[in-house]
MDTraj code that builds the backbone (N, CA, C; nanometers):
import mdtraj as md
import numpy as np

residues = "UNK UNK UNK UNK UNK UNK UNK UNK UNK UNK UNK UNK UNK UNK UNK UNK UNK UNK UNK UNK UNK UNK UNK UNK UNK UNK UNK UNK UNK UNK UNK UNK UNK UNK UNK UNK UNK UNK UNK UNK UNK UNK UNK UNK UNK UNK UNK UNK UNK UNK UNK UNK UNK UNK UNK UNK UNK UNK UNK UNK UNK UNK UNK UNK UNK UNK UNK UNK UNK UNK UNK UNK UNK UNK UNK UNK UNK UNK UNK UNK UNK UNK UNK UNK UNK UNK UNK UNK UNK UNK UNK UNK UNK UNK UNK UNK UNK UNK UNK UNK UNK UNK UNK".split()
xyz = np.array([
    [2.9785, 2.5289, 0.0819],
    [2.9599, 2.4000, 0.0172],
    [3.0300, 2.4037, -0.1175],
    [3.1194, 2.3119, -0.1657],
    [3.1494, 2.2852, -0.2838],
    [3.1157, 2.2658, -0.3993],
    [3.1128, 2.2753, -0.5008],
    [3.0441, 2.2668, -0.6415],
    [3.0754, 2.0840, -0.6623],
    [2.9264, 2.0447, -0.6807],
    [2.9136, 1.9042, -0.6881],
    [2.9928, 1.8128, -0.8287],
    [3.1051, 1.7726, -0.8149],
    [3.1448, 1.6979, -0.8983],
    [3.0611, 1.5701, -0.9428],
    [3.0920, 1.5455, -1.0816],
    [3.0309, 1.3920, -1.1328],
    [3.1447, 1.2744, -1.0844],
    [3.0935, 1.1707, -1.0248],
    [3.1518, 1.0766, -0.9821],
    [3.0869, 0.9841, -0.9860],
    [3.1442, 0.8037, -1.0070],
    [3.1023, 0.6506, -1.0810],
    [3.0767, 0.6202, -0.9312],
    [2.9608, 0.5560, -0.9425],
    [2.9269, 0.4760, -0.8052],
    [2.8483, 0.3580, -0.8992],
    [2.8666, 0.2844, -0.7658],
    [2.8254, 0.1035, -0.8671],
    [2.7058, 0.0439, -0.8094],
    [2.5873, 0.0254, -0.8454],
    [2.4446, -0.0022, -0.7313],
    [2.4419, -0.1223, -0.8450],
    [2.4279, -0.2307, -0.7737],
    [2.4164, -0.3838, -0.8005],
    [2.4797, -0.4352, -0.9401],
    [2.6084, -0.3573, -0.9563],
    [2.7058, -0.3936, -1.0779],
    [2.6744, -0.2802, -1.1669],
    [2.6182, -0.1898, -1.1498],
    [2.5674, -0.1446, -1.2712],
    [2.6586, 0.0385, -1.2363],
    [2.6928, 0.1208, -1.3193],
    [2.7577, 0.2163, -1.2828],
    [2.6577, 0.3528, -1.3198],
    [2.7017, 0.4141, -1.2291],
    [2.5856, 0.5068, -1.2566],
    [2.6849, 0.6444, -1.2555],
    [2.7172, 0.7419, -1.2888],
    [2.7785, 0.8747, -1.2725],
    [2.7117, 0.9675, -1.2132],
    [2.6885, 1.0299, -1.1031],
    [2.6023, 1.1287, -0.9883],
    [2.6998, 1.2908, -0.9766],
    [2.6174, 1.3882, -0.9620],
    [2.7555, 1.4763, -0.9366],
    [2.6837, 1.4851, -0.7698],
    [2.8054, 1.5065, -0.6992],
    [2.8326, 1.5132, -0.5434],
    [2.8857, 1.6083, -0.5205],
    [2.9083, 1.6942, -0.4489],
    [2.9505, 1.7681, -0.4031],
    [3.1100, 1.6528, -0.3270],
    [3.2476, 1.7506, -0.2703],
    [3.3343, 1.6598, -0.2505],
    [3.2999, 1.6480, -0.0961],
    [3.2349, 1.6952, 0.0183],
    [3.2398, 1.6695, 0.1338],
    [3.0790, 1.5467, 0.1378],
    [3.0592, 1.5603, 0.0462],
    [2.9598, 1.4137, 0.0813],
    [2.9754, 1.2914, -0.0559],
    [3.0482, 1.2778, -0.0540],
    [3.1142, 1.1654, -0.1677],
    [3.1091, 1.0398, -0.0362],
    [3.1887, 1.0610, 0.0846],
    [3.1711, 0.9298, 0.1519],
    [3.0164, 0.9094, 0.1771],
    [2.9079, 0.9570, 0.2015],
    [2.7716, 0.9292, 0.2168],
    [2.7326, 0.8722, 0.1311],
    [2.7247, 0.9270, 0.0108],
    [2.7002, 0.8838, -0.1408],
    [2.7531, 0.7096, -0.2012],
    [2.8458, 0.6890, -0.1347],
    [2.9201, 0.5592, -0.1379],
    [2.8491, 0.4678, -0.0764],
    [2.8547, 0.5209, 0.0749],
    [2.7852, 0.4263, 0.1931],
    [2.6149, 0.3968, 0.1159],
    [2.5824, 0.4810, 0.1080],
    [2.4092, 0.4594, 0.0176],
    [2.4108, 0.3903, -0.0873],
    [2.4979, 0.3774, -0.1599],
    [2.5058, 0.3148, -0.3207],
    [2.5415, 0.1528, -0.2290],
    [2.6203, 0.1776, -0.1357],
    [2.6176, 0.0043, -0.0542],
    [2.5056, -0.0500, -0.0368],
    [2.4664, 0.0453, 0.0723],
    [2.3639, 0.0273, 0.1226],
    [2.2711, -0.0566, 0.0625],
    [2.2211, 0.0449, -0.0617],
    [2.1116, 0.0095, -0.1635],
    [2.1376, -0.1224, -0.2256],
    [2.2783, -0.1564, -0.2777],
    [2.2858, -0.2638, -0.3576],
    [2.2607, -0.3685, -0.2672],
    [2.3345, -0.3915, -0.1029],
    [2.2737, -0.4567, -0.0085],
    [2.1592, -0.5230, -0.0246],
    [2.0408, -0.4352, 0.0244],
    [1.8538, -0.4161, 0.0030],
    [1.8932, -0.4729, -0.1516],
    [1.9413, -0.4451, -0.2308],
    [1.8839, -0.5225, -0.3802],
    [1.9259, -0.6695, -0.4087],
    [2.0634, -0.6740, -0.3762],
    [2.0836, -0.8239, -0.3506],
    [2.0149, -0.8805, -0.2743],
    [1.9928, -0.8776, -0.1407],
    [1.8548, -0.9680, -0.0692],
    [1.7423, -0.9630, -0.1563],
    [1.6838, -0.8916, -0.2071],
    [1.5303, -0.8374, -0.2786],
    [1.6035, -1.0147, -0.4363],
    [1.6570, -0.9672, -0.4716],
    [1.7063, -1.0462, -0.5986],
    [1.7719, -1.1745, -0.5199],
    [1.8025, -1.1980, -0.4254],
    [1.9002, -1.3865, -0.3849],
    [1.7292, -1.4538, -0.3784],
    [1.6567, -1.3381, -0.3470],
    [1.5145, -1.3606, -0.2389],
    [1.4413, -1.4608, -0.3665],
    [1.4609, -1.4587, -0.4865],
    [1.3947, -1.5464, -0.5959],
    [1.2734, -1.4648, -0.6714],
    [1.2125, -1.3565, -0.5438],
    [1.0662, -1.3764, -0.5836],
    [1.0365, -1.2396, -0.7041],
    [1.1230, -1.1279, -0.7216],
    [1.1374, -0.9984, -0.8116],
    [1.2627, -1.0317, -0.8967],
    [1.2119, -1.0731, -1.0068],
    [1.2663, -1.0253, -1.1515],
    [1.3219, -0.9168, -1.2072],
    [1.4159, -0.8699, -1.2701],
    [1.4371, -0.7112, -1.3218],
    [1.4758, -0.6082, -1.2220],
    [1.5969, -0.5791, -1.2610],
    [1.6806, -0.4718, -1.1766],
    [1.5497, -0.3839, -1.1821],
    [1.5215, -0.2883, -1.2346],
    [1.4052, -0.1656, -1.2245],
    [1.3115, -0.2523, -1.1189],
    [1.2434, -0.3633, -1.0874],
    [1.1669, -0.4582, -1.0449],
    [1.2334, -0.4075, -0.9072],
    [1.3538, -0.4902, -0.9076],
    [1.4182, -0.5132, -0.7589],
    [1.4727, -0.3428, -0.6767],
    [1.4398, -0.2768, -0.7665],
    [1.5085, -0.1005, -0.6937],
    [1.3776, -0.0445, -0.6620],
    [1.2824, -0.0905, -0.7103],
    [1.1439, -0.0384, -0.6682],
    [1.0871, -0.1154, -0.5389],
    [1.1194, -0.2569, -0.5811],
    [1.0890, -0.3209, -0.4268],
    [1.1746, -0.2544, -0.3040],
    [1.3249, -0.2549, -0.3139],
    [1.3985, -0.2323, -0.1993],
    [1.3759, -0.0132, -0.1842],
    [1.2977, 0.0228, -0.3066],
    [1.2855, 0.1480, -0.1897],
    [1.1912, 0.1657, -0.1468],
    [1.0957, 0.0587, -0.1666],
    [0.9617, 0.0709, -0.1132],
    [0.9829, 0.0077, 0.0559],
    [1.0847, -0.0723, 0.0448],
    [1.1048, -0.1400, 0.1810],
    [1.1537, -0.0602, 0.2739],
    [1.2826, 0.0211, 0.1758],
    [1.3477, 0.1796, 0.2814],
    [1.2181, 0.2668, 0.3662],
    [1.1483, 0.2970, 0.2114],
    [1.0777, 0.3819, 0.2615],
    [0.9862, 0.3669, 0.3917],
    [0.9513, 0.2624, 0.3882],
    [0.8496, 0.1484, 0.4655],
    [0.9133, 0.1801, 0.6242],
    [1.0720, 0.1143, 0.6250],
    [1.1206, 0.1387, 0.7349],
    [1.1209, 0.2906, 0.7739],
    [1.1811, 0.3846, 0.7389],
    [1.1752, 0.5318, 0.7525],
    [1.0555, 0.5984, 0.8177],
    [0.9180, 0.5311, 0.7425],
    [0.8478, 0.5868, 0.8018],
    [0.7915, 0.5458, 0.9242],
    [0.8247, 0.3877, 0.9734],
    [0.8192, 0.3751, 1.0506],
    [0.8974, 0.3654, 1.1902],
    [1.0224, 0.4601, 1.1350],
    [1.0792, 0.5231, 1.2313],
    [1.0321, 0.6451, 1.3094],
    [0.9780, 0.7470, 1.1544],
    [0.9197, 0.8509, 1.2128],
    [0.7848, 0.8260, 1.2736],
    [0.7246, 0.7797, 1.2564],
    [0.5980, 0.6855, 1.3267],
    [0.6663, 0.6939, 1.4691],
    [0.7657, 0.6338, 1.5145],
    [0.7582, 0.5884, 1.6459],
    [0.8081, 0.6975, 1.7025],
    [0.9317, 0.7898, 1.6509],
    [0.9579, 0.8957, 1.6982],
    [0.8668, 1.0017, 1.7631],
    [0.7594, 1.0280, 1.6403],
    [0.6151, 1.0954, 1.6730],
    [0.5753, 1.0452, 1.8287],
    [0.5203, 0.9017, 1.8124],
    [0.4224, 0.8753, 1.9002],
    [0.5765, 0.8929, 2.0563],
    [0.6958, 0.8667, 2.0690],
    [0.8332, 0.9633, 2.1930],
    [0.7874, 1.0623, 2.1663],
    [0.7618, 1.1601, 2.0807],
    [0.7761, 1.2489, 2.1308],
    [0.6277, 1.3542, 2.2059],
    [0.4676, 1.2864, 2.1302],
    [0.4291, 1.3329, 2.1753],
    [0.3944, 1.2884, 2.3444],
    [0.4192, 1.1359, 2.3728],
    [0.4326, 1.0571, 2.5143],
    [0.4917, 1.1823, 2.6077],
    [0.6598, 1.2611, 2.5826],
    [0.7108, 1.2932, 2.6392],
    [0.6707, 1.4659, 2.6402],
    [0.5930, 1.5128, 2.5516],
    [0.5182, 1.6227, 2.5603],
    [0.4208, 1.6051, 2.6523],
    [0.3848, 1.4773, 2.6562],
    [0.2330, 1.4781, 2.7583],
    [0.2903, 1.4624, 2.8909],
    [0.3721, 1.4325, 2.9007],
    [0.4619, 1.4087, 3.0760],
    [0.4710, 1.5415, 3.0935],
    [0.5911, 1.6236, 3.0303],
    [0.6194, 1.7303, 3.0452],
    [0.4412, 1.8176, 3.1069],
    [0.3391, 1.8079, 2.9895],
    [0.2985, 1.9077, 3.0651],
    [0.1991, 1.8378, 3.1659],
    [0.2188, 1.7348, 3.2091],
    [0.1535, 1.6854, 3.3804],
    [0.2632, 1.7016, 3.4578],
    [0.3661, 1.7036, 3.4816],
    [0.4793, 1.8108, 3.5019],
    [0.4633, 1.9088, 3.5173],
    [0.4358, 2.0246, 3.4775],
    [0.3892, 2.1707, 3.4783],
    [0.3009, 2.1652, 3.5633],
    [0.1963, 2.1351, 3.5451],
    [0.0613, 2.0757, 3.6239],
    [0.0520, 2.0700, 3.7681],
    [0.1689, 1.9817, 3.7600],
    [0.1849, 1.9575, 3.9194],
    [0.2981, 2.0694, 4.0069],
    [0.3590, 2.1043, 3.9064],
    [0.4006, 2.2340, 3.9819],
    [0.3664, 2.3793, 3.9634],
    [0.2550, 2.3872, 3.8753],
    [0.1628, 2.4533, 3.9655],
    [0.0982, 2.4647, 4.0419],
    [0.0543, 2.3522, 4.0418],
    [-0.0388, 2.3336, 4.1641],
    [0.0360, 2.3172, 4.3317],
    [0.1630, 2.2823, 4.2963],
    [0.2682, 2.2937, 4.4397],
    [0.2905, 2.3903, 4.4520],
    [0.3323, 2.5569, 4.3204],
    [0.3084, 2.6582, 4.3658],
    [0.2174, 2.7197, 4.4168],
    [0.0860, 2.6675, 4.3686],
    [-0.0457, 2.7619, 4.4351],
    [-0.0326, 2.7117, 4.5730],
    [-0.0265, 2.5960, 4.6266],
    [-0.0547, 2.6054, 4.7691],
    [0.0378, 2.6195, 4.8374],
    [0.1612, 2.6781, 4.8118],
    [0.2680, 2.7791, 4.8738],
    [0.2142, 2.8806, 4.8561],
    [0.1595, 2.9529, 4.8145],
    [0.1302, 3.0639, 4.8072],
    [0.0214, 3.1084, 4.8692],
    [-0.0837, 2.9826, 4.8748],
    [-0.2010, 2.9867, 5.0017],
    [-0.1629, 2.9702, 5.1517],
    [0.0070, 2.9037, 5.1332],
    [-0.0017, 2.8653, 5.2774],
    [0.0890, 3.0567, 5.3523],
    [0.1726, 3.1053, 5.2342],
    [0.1862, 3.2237, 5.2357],
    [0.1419, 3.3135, 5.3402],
    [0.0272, 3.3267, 5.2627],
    [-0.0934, 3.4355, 5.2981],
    [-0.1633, 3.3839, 5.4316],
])
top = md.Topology()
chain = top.add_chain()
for i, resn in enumerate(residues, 1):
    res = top.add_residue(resn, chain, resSeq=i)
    for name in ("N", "CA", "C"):
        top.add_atom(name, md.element.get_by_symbol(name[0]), res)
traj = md.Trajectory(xyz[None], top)
């Protein structure tokens, strides 16, 4: 990994200097979009006053979404843990009575 340079990124006009490393400078960009995105809606929206106002609303909204990504991910993955082992289940139980019919 590279030693993180300082570099100007612009979140809703305003310039901010970040040091980045140089292989994630394009991420760093896309997010500073991103964000100003979420802040312009939060601010066209009328109802939040004050840049500090409107960056607290839109990461409360990120965050909001995020977790309810991992929320749903959780509840895939434990669904597909519970298949899996009624799955197992049933082939054990198709092995045991091969093995009764075996004998």
């Amino acid at each position: 990994m590279s030693k993180a340079e300082p570099m100007r990124i612009q979140i809703l006009g305003k310039e901010y200097l970040v040091a980045c490393p140089d292989e994630e400078r394009e991420a760093l960009f896309a997010s500073a979009e991103f964000l100003t995105e979420k802040m312009k809606e939060i601010r066209d929206n009328g109802k939040v006053v004050g840049a500090d106002r409107i960056a607290v609303m839109a990461a409360l909204n990120m965050a909001h979404e995020l977790l309810g990504h991992r929320s749903s991910k959780d509840d895939y993955q434990f669904d597909v843990s519970k298949r899996i082992r009624a799955l197992q289940d049933k082939i054990d139980v198709a092995l045991n009575q091969g093995r009764q019919l075996e004998l």
